[in-house]
C-alpha atoms as one frame of an Amber mdcrd trajectory, in Angstrom:
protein
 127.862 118.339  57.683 126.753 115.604  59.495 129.063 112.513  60.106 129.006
 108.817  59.922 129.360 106.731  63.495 133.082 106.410  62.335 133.815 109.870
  61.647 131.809 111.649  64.728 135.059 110.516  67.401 138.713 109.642  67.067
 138.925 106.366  68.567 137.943 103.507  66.490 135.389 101.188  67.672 134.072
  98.034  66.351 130.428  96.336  67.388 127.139  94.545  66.765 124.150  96.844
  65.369 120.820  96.254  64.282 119.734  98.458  61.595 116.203  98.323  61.937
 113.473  97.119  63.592 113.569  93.703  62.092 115.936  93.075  64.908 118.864
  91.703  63.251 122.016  92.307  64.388 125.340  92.512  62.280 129.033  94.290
  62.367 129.618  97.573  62.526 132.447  99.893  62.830 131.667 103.137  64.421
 133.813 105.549  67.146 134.293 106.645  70.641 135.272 109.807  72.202 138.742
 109.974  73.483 139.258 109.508  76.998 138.493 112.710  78.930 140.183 113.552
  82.448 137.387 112.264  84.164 136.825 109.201  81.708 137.759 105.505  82.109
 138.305 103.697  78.703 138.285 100.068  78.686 138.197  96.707  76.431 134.936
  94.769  76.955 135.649  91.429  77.528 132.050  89.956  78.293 128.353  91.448
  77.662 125.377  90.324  79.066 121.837  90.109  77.022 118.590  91.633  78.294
 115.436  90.877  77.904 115.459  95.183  77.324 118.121  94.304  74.275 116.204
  92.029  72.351 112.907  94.941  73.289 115.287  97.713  71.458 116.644  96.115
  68.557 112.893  94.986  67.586 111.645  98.599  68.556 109.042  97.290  70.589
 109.190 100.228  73.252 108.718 102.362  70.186 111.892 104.370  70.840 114.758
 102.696  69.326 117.258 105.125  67.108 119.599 103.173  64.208 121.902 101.974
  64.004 121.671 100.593  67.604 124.303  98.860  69.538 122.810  97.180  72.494
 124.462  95.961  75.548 124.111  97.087  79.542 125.678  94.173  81.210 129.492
  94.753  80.704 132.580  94.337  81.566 136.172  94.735  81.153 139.771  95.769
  81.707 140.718  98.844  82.171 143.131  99.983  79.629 143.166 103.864  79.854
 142.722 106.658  82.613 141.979 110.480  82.734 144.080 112.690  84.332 141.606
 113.641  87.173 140.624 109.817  87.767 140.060 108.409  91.602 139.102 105.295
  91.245 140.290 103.223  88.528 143.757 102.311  87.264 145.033 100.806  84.448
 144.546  96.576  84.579 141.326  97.479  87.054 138.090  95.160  86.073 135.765
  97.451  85.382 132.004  97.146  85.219 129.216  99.520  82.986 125.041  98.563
  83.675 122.292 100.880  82.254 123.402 104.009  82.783 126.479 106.407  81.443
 125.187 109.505  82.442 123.114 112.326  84.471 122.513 115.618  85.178 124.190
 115.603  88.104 122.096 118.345  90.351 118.568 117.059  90.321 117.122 115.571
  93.902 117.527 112.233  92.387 121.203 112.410  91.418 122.248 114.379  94.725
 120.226 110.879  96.926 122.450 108.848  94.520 119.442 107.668  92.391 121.141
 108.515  88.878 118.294 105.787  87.763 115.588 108.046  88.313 117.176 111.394
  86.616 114.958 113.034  84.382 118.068 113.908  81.720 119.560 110.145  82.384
 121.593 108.730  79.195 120.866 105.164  78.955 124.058 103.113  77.640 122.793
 102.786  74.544 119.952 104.109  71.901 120.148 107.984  74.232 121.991 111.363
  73.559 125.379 112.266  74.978 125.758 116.036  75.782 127.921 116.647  72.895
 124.526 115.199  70.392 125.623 112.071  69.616 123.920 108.578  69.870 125.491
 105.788  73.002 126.283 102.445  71.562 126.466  99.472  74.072 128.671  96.502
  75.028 127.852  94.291  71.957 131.483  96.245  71.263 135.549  95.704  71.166
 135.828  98.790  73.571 134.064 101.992  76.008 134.848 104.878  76.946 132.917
 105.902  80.412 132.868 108.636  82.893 134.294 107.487  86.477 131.122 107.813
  88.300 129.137 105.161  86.063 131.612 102.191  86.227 131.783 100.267  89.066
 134.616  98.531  90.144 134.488  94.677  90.045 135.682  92.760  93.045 138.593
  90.340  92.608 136.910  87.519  93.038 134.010  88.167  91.382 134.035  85.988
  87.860 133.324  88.356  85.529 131.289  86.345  83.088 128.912  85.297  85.158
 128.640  88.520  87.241 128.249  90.518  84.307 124.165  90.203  84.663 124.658
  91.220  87.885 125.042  95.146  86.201 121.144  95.193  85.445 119.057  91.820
  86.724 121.067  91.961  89.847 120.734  95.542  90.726 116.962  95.645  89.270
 116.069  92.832  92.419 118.651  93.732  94.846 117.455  97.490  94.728 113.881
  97.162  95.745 114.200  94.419  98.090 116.329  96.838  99.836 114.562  99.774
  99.640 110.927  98.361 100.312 112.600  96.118 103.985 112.003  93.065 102.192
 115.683  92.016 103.206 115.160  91.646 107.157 116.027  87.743 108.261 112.787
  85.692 108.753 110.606  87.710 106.182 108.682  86.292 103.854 108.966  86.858
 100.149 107.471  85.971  97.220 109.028  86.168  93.192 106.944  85.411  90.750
 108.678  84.259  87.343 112.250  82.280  87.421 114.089  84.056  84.392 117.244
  86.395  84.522 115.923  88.442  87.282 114.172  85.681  88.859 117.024  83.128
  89.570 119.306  85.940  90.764 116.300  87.829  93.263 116.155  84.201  94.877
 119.888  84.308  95.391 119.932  87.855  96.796 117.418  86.997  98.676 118.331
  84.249 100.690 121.655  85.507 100.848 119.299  87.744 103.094 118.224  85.333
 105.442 114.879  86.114 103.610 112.375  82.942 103.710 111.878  82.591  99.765
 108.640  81.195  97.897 108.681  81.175  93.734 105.852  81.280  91.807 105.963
  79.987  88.101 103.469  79.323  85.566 105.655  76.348  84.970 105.667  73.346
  86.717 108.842  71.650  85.828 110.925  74.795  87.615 110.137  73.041  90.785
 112.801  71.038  91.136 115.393  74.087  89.972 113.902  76.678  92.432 114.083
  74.690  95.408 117.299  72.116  94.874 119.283  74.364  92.831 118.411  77.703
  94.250 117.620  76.798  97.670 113.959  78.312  97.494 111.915  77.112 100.359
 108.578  76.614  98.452 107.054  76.762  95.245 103.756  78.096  93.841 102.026
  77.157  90.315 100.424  80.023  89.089  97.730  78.133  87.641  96.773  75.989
  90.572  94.145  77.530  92.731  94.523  75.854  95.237  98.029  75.753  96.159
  97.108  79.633  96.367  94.415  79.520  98.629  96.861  77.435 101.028  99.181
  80.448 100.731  96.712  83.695 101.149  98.256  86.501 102.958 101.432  84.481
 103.952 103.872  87.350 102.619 104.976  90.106 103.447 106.074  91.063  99.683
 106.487  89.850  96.046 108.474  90.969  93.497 107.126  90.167  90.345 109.863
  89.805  87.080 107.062  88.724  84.350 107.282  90.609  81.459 103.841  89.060
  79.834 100.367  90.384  81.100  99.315  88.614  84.005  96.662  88.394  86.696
  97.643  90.427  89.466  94.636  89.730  92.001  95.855  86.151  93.171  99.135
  87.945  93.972  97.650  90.605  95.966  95.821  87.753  98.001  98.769  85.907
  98.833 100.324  89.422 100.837 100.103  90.015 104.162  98.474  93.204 105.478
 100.766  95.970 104.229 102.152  93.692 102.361 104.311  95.126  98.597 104.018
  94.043  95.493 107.200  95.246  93.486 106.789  95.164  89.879 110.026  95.117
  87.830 109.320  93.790  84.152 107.577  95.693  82.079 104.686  94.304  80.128
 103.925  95.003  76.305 100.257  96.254  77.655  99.040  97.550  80.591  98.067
  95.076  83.967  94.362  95.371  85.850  94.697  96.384  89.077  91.849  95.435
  91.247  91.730  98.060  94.103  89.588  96.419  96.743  92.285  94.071  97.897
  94.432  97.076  98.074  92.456  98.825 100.480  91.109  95.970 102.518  94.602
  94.975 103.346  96.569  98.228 103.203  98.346  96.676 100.438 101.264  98.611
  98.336 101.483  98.056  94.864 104.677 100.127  93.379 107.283  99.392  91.028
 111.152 100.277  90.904 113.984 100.616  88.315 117.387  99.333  88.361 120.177
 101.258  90.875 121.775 104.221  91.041 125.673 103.783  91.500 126.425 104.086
  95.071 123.601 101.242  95.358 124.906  99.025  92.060 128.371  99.009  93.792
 127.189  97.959  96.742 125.717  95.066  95.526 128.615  93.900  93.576 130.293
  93.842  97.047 127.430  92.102  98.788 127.025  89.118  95.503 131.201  88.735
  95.555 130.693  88.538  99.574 128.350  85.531  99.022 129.158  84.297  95.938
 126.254  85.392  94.223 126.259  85.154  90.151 124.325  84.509  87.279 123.515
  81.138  85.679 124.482  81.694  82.457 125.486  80.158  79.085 128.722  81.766
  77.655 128.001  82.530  73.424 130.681  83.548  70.511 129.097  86.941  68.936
 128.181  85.639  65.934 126.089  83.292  67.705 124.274  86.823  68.939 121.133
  86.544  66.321 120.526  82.807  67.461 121.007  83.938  70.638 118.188  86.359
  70.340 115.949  84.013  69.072 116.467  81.748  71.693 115.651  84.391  74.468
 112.971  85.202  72.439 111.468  81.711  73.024 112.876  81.783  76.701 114.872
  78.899  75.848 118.373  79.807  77.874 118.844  78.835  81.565 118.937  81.838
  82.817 121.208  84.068  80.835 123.284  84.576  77.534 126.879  86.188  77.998
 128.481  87.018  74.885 132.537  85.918  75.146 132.993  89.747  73.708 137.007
  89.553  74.165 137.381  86.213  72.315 135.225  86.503  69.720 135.130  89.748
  68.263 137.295  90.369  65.844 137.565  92.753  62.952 136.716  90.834  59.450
């Protein structure tokens, strides 16, 4: 017999779901599994909202399951422990990204890249061992497994570092991993969204020399007074381009929209990277000469693993890194969508989860 989203666990659970792939997102009571010895069960006070959310409830990827619950960017208070438990206690704050799950023995789990497990189990919309469907942070409460929460640092707000669980960890990750960190180097991000805003934070927190390029003017002013950029590129002006040519030593590029990708290949040094991190509804062109005339890298990378995501909780609280965000009720959360839709937020919702939702 199979059994409703109430019925399949005994703790009661109460969320946000779209139902199908008109995107539209409404209550829903469902369950969670009780809280094993190695489990951490907490109540979500705050939720972030992705770009990737607003992809899954529309089924635009093409793999979304229903009822889906979305939600990566959460946090919360700690409210329950397992027996066998190391690193959380009751009261903790307590953060969950885009991952509750692995195999645990691949290559990729055992170098502490959970992200790149073939069997991972994304937060939501993925299978859990025992066969049944994840549902996100659009919800009163979670119940987690030690090793995929991270611990938040006292200091670190936890509205606006909620974000931090996938856009910060999605720019912090390869700008690590490809040496685009090192004081004095020179990098480029192209597109000042979610991921944008924070990868210029992260970045200069870096001693990194920062230029943004936007197809829109009138983020000038933002990236360089507000975020401390040191220059700014419009996409659309050739020339300011051709003053720029192979000036950097590596871009990472957050657009989510097809774009050209030759002028950004110009403006890299020799060996120069260009990271790609949002993921366009259609495949890019990728001219190859450039590549091999300058020895230039194109590549791409994925979120964290956790050993990497809690290290750069620690290195934003050091600096006082966080998101720009605007703070939403949840039954703003369909408005909200429609909004990000239109990019119209500055730079990211955060759903007041612990406030707001309450059973009708």
């Amino acid at each position: 017999m199979v059994k409703s989203p109430e019925q399949e666990h005994p703790q009661e659970a109460l969320g946000w779901a779209a139902r199908d792939d008109c995107g539209l997102l409404s209550p829903f009571k469902f369950s969670r599994r009780a809280t094993g010895e190695k489990d951490v069960k907490f109540k979500v006070l705050f939720c972030g909202i992705c770009h990737s959310d607003l992809h899954s409830t529309k089924n635009e990827w093409g793999i979304s399951t229903y009822p889906l619950v979305p939600g990566h960017e959460i946090v919360g208070e700690v409210v329950e422990v397992g027996s066998r438990v190391e690193k959380f206690k009751v009261g903790d704050k307590v953060g969950v990204g885009c991952l509750v799950g692995s195999c645990g023995s691949c290559d990729s789990c055992h170098d502490h890249l959970e992200n790149y497990c073939p069997k991972m189990i994304l937060t939501y919309g993925s299978m859990h061992q025992d066969g049944t469907m994840t549902y996100g942070g659009f919800s009163n409460m979670m119940v987690v497994d030690e090793h995929f929460a991270i611990k938040f640092p006292q200091n670190m707000p936890l509205d606006a570092g909620a974000p931090l669980l996938c856009a910060g960890i999605t720019v912090y990750s390869p700008i690590r991993f490809f040496g685009l960190d090192r004081p004095g180097t020179h990098l480029g991000v192209v597109g000042l969204g979610g991921l944008g805003h924070v990868a210029v934070k992260f970045a200069k927190a870096m001693g990194v020399k920062v230029t943004v390029i936007s197809s829109s003017a009138r983020k000038k002013e933002e990236a360089l007074q507000c975020l401390g950029a040191d220059a700014f590129l419009v996409s659309s002006d050739a020339s300011q381009f051709q003053a720029a040519m192979g000036t950097m030593d590596g871009i990472i590029d957050t657009v989510s929209a097809v774009h050209p990708t030759l002028p950004l290949l110009g403006l890299l040094k020799h060996n120069g990277k260009l990271v790609f991190i949002g993921i366009p509804d259609r495949p890019l062109e990728l001219p190859v000469f450039p590549m091999i005339s300058g020895r230039k890298i194109v590549t791409g990378s994925c979120i964290g693993g956790l050993k990497e995501t809690q290290e750069m909780i620690d290195f934003a609280a050091k600096h006082n890194i966080t998101a720009d965000i605007e703070v939403v009720p949840v039954d703003y959360l369909n408005m909200a969508m429609d909004r990000l839709a239109k990019g119209d937020v500055k730079y990211r919702f955060v759903i007041d989860i612990g406030n707001t939702l309450k059973e009708a």
